[in-house]
C-alpha positions as CSV (number, residue, x, y, z in Angstrom):
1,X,152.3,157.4,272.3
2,X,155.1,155.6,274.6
3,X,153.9,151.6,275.4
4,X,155.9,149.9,277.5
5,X,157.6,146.6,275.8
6,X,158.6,143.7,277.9
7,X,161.5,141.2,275.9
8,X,162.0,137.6,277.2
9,X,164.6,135.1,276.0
10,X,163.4,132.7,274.1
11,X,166.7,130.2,273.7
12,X,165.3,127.2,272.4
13,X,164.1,129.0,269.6
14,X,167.1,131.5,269.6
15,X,165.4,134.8,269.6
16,X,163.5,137.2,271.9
17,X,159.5,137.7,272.3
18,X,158.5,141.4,272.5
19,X,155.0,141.8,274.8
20,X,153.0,145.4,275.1
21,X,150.8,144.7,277.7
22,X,148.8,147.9,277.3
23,X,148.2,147.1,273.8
24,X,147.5,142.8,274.4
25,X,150.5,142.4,271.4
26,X,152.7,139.6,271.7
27,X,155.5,139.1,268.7
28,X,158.7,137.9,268.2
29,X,162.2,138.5,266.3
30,X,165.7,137.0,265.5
31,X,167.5,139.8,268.4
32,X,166.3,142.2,270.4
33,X,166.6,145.2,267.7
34,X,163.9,142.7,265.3
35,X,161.8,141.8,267.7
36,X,161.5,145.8,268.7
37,X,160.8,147.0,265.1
38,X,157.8,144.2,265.0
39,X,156.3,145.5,268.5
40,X,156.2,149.1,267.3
């Protein structure tokens, strides 16, 4: 299945938060790639 994953900034920790709305996940990674491979 394909979930749609909204990334947002997070500079003043220096890194990205991942959210899947369809699922009610929220993590977060070091870049964009990490916080991807913790959303899936």
């Amino acid at each position: 299945m394909r979930y749609t994953v909204l990334l947002v900034p997070e500079p003043e920790a220096g890194g990205f938060v991942a959210y899947v709305p369809a699922l009610g996940v929220t993590t977060q990674g070091n870049s964009v790639e990490h916080a991807m491979a913790r959303a899936k």
